[in-house]
N, C-alpha and C positions, 0 to 999 in steps of 0.2 A: 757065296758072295763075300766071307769073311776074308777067305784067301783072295778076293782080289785086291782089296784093300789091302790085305798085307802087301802080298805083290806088288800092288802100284806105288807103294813108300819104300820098300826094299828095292825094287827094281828101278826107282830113281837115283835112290844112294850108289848102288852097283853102278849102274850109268855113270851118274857123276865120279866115283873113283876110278872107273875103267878110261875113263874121256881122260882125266887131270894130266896121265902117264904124256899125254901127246898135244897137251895144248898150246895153240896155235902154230904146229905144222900141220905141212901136208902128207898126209897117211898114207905110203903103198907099200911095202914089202914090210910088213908088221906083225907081230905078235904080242901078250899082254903079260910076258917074262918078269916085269916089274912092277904088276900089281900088286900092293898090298892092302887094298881095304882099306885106305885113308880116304876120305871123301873133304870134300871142300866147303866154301862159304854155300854151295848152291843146297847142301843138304841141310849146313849150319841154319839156314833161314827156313829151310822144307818145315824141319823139326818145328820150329819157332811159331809156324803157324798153326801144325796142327796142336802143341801145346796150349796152345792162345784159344782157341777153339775150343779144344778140349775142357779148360779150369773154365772157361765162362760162358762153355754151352751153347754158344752161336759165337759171331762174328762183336769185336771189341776192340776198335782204333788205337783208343791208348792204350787198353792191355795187351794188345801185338805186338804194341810200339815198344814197351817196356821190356817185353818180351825179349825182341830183338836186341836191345842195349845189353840187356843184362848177357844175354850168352856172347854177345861181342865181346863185352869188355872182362868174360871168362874166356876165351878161346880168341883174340884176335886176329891172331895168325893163319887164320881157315884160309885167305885168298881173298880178299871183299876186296872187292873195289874202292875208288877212291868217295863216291857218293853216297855211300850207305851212313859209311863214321860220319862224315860231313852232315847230314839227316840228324842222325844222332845229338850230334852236339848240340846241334840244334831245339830238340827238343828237350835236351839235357837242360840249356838256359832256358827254358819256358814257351818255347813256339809249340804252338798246338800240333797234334801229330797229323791231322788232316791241313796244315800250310806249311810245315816244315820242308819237305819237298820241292813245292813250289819257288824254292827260292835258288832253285839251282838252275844251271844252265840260262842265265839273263831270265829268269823267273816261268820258265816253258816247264821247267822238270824234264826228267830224263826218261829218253827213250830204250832205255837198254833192257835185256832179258833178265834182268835180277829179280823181275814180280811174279814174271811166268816160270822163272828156274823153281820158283820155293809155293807154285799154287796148287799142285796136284793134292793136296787136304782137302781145297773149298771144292775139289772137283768131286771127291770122294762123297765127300757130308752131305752135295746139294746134287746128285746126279740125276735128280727123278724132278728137279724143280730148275728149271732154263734161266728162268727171269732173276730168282734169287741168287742162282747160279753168277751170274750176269753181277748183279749189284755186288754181291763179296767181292767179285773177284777184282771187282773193280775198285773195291774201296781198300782191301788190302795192299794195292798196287799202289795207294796213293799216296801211305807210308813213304814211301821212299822215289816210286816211278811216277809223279804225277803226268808226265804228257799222254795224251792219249793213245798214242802208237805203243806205249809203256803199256798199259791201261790194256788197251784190246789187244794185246798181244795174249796177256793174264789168262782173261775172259778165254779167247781159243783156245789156248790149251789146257786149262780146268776143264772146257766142253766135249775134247778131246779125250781127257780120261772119261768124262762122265759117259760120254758113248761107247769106250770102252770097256766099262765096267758092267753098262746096261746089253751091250752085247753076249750071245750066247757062242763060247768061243769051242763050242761042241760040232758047231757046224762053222764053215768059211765065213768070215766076216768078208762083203765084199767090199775092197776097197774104193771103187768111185761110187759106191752108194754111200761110203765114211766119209769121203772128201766132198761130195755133194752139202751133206749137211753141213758140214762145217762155212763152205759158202755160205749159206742160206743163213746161218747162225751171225756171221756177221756184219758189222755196220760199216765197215772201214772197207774204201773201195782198194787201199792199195795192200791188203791183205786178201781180199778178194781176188786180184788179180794175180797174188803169189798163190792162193790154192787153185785157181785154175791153169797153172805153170803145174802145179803137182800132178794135177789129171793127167794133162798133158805129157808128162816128162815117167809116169810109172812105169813104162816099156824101155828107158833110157837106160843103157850099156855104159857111157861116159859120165864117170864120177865129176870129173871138170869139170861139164858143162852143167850137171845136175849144182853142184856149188856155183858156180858162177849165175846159174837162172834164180837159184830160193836163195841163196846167203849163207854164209857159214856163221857170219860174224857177232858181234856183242848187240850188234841193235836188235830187237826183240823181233821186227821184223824180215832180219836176218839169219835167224834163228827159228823161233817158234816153229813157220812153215817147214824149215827142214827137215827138224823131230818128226812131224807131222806125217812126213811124208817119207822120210825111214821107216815108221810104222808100217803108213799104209804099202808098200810094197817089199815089205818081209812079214804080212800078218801072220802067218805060219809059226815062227817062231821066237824068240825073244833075242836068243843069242845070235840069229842074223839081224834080227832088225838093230840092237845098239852095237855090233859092231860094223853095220854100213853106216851108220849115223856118225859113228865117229873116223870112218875115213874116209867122211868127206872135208876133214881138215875143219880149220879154221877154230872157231871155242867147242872146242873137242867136250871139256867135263860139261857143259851146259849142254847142248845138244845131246849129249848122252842118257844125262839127266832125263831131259823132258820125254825122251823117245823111251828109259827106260821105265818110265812115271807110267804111261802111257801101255808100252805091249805087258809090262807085269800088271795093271790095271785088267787088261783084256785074256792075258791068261791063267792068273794066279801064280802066287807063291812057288806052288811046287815047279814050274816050267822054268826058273830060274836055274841056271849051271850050281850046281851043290858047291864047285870050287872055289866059286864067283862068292857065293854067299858065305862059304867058310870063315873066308879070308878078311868078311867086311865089319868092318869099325863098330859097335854099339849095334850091333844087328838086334841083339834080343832088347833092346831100350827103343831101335824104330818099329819091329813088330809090335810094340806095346801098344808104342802110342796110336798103330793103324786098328788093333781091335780095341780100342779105350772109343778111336772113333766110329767102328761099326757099332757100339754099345749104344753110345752116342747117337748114330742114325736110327737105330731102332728104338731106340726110348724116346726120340722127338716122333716119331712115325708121320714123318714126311712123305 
């Protein structure tokens, strides 16, 4: 179990630097010649949670929030989008970090993948507990993503590794029994209706049309399903599943991320390409902090 958790944090990093080489083209005659193991804002925030987790033991609004400022305004050049520092400053002048969010986008908050790029910790920490699962993931999200499609994007794919991780990947995980659940897991019919596109679409040859039915892109609902669903039909291996994930174009390092958050959650550490990990940025500082958090799950003994 320690090595999935490792896995599941190294193999979101790996994702996200293997995706960054090609974002937002479209992927066909490719290789990963230019890799070096630089990862992005989607790890920069990954870290950020499980830190935040980690120093206060469970889930902490403004300790996350603080969190993320401080490694922003040490590293800001990771890639962040324009809403995140906007958040920030925000709470920098005294907006609570549960309304800070809120004030973006005509006061709806943003729907993009930046809650669910950085949640695979709360999936980690809470995989045996749905509900609480559920509330972190949401409250983390609201840091920065308050709309809801922000929000349940989060939730799915924290639940996502947590099925992952609770999988025994000795034997075939079957995939429309993983995509079932995940249905059933959420509340939001127009994410429901993107994994039942995933069902649907697992025997699907045309990468095109697989991008063009789930999303490739920055909204969270454009996104999330796709990881989801690169998993589920590469569960065999890690290095098919994120590199189908990422050519299917569009936010290549995010989609990589979440899909590699996810199959190194379900396979461990070791299933990981040695080249891949060689190569990657603070690797021995993100295996820390994934067994700082298996320590963590077993001293709460949840």
């Amino acid at each position: 179990m320690k090595s999935k958790f490792v896995g599941c944090l190294v193999g979101s990093a790996v994702g996200d630097a293997l995706g960054s080489i090609f974002e937002g083209f479209w992927v066909s005659d490719w290789g990963f010649d230019g890799y070096s193991g630089r990862w992005t804002d989607d790890t920069h925030m990954m870290i950020g949670v499980a830190e935040s987790l980690i120093s206060c033991g469970a889930f902490d609004g403004s300790h996350m929030a603080q969190t993320f400022i401080k490694n922003y305004e040490e590293e800001p050049w990771r890639g962040y989008a324009s809403g995140p520092p906007q958040v920030f400053r925000l709470i920098k002048r005294g907006l609570a970090w549960s309304e800070a969010s809120k004030r973006l986008f005509g006061g709806l908050g943003s729907y993009g993948n930046g809650a669910a790029m950085r949640v695979a910790p709360v999936g980690l920490l809470h995989y045996d507990n749905e509900e609480k699962l559920r509330s972190v993931a949401y409250a983390q999200s609201q840091i920065t993503h308050a709309h809801e499609l922000g929000m349940e994007g989060a939730a799915i794919q924290a639940y996502a590794v947590a099925l992952a991780v609770k999988a025994d990947s000795s034997s075939r995980l079957d995939p429309y029994d993983f995509l079932g659940k995940i249905k059933d897991f959420t509340r939001s019919e127009v994410y429901r209706q993107k994994i039942e596109k995933c069902l649907e679409l697992l025997n699907e040859a045309n990468k095109r049309k697989v991008s063009r039915e789930l999303g490739n892109g920055v909204e969270a609902y454009n996104s999330v399903p796709a990881a989801i669903y690169s998993f589920s039909r590469n569960v065999d291996s890690f290095r098919d599943a994120v590199t189908y994930a990422i050519s299917l174009g569009g936010d290549t390092d995010t989609i990589g991320a979440m899909t590699g958050a996810i199959s190194g959650a379900y396979h461990g550490v070791e299933k990981i390409p040695e080249e891949w990990k060689n190569r990657l940025e603070k690797i021995d500082y993100i295996e820390k902090l994934a067994e700082e958090l298996w320590n963590l799950k077993n001293k709460k003994g949840e």
